[in-house]
Kinemage of the C-alpha trace (Angstrom):
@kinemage 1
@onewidth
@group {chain A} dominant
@subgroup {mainchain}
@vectorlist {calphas} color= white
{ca unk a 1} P 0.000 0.000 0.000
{ca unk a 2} L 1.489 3.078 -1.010
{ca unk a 3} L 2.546 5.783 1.852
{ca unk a 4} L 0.140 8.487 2.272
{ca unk a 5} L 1.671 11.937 2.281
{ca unk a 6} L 1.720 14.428 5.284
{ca unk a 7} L 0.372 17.074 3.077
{ca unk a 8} L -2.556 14.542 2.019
{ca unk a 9} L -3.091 13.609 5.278
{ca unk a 10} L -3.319 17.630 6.310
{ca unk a 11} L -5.688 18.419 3.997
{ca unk a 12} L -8.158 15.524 4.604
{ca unk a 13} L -7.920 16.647 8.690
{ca unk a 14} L -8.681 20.002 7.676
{ca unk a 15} L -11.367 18.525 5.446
{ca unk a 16} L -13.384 17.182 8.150
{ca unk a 17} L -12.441 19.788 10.511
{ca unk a 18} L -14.810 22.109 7.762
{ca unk a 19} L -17.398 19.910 7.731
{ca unk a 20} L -17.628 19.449 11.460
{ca unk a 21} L -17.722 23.283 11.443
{ca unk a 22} L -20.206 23.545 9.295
{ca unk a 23} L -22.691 21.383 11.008
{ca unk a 24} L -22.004 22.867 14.359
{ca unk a 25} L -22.826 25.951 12.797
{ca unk a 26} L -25.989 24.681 11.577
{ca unk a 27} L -27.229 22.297 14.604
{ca unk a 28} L -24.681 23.196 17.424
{ca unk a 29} L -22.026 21.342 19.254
{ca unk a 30} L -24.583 18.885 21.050
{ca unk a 31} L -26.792 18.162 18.038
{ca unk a 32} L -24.672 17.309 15.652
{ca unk a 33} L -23.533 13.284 15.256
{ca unk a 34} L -20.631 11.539 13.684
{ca unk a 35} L -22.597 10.715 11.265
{ca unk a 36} L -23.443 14.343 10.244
{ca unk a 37} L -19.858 14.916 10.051
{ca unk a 38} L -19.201 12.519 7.446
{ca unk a 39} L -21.610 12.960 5.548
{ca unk a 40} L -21.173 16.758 5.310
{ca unk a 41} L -17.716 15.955 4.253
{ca unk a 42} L -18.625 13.037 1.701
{ca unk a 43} L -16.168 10.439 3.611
{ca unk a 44} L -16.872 7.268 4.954
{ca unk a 45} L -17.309 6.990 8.628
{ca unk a 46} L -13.545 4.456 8.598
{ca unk a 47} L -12.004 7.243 6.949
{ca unk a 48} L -13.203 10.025 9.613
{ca unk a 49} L -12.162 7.791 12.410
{ca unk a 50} L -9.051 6.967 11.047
{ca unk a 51} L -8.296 10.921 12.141
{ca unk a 52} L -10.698 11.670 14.439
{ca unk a 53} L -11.853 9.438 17.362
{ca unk a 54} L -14.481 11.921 18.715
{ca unk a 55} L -16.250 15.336 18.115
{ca unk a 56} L -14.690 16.505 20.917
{ca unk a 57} L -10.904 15.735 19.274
{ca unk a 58} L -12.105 17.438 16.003
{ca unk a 59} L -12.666 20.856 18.327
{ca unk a 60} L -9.351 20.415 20.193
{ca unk a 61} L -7.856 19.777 16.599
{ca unk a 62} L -9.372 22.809 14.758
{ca unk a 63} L -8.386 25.211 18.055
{ca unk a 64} L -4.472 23.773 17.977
{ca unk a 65} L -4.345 24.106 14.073
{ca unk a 66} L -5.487 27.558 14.074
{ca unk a 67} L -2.437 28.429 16.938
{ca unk a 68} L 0.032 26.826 14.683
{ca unk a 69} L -1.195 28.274 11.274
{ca unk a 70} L -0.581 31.731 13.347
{ca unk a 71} L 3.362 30.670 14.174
{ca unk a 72} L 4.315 32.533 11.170
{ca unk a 73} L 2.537 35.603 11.868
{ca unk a 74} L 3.567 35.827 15.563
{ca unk a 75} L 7.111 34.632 14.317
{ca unk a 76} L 7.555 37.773 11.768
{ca unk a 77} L 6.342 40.254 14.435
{ca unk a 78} L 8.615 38.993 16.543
{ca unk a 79} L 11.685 39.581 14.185
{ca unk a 80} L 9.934 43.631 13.301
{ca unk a 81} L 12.425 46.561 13.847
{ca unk a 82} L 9.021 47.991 14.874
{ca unk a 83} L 7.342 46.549 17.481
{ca unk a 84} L 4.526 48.541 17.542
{ca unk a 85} L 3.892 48.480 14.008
{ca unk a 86} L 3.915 44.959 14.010
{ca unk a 87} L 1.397 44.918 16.624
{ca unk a 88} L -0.631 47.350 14.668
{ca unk a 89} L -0.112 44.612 11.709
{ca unk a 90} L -1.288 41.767 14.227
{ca unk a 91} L -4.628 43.445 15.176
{ca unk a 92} L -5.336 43.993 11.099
{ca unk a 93} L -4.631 40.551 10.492
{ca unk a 94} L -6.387 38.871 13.254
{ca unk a 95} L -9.080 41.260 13.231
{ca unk a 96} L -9.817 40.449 9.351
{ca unk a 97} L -9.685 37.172 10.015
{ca unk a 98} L -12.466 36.828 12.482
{ca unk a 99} L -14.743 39.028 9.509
{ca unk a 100} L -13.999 36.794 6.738
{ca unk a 101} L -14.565 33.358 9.345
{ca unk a 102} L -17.796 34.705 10.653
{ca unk a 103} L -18.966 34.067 7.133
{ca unk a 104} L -18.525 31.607 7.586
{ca unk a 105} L -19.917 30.979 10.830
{ca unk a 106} L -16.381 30.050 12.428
{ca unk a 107} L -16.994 32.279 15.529
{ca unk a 108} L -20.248 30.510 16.430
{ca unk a 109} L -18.449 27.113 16.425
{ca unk a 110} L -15.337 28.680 18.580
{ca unk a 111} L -17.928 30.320 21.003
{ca unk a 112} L -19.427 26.995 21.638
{ca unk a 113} L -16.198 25.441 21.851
{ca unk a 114} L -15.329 28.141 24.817
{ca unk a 115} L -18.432 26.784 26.400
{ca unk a 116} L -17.606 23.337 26.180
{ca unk a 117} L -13.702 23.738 27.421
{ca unk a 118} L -15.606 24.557 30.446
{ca unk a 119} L -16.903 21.563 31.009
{ca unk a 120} L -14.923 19.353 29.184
{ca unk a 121} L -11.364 18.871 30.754
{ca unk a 122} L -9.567 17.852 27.454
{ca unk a 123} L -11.144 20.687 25.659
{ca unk a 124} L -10.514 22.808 27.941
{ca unk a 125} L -6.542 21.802 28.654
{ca unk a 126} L -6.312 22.763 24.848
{ca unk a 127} L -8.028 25.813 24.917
{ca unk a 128} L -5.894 27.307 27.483
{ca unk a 129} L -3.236 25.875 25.818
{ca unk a 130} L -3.900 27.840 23.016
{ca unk a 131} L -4.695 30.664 24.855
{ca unk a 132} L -1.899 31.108 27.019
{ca unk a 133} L 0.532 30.518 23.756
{ca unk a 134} L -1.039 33.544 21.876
{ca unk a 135} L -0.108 35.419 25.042
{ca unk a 136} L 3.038 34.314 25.274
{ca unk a 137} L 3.995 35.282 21.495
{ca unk a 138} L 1.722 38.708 22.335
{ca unk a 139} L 4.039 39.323 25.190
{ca unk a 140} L 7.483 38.825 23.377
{ca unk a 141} L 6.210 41.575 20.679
{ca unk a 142} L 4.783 43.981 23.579
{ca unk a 143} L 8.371 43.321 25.298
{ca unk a 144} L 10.175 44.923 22.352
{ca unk a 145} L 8.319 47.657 22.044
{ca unk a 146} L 8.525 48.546 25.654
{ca unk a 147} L 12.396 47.832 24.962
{ca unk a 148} L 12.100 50.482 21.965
{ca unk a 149} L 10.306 53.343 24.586
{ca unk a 150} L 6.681 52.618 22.267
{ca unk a 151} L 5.487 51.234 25.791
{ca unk a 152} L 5.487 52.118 29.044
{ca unk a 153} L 8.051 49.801 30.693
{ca unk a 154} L 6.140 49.681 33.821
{ca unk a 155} L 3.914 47.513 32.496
{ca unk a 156} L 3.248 43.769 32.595
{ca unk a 157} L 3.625 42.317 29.161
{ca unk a 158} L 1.866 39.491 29.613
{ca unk a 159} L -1.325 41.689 31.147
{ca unk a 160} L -0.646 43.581 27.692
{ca unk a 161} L -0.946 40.342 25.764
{ca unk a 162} L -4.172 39.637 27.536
{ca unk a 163} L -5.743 42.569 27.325
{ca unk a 164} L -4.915 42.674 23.361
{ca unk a 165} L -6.179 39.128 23.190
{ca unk a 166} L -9.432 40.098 24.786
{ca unk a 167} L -10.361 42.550 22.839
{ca unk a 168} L -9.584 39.396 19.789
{ca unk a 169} L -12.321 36.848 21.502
{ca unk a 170} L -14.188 39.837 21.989
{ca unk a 171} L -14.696 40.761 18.852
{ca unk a 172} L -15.318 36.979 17.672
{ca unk a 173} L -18.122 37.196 20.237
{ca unk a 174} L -19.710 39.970 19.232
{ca unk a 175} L -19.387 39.000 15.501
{ca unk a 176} L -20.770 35.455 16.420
{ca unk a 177} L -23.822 37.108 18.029
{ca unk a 178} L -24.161 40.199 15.559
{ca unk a 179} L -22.344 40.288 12.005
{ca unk a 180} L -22.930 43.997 11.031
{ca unk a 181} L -20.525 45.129 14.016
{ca unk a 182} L -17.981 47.370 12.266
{ca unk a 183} L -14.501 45.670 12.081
{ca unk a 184} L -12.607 48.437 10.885
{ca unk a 185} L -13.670 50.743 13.326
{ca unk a 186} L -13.155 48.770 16.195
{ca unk a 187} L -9.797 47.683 15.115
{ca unk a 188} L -9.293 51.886 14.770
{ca unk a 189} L -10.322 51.857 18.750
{ca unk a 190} L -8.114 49.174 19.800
{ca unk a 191} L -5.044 51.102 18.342
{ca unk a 192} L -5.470 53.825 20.055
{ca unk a 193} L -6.316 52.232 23.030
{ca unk a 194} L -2.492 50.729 22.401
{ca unk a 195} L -1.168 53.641 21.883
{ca unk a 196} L -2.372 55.364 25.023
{ca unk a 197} L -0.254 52.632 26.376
{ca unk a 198} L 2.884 55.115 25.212
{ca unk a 199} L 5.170 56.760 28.005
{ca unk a 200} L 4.584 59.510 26.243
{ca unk a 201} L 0.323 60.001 27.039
């Protein structure tokens, strides 16, 4: 039997991990079966399981992949001779993200995955994972641009990080709940909330 490739073997998880999103978009977390999943994705239920044991490993699956599909991103803000730029480039990207997902209907699924990591102690270990990662790459940005006098140098990083990354699930909240809120001009807010973060305000 001929090896299957890694990059075949990515894009058939990420295939599922679409389908699964769709349905829990459509019928919720709860409501939707195995069996919805793959059918939505036109696979047979041996070939789902061969990736997936479990609904609840397709949600801890989609919220890892999305971490390491942002590496790059975190990695080349990280390397900027312009910290704050870069973190003016991170809310942009992240921002425009979250309006092109809640098309389709990507925020929904994550908000019901941030209810179930609640409850659900595997979920939940890789939601904070995930979490507390983003912060992490958040703070080493926010670090250098305290370094470079952009921020005041009294201040935690990592609180920084988290208060940047709220106003990120924020926004997929808000989106998830009401589509028409205005991307741009919150993403306009949240930079100048940075930037009254400057010793020099």
């Amino acid at each position: 039997m001929p090896k299957v490739s890694q990059e075949y073997s990515e894009a058939r998880r990420q295939q599922i991990i679409d389908a699964a999103y769709q349905c829990f978009a459509r019928k919720g977390f709860h409501q939707t079966t195995m069996r919805d999943i793959y059918d939505e994705a036109s696979l047979s239920p041996g070939a789902v399981y061969h990736y997936f044991d479990s609904k609840d490993e397709i949600i801890q699956a989609s919220f890892a992949f999305d971490f390491r599909r942002s590496r790059d991103v975190f990695g080349a803000a990280q390397a900027s001779d312009d910290a704050l730029q870069a973190l003016d480039d991170l809310i942009d990207f992240f921002f425009q993200g979250l309006r092109e997902a809640a098309g389709l209907g990507a925020g929904r699924v994550n908000v019901q995955g941030w209810g179930e990591a609640l409850v659900n102690p595997r979920v939940g270990a890789t939601v904070r994972e995930v979490m507390d990662s983003s912060v992490q790459a958040l703070a080493l940005v926010v670090g250098k641009a305290q370094d470079a006098d952009q921020i005041r140098a009294s201040l935690d990083p990592v609180a920084v990080s988290q208060l940047l990354l709220s106003a990120y699930y924020g926004l997929e909240l808000q989106l998830a709940l009401n589509p028409d809120v205005d991307v741009d001009h919150y993403a306009a807010v949240v930079k100048v909330l940075l930037r009254s973060l400057s010793p020099q305000v």
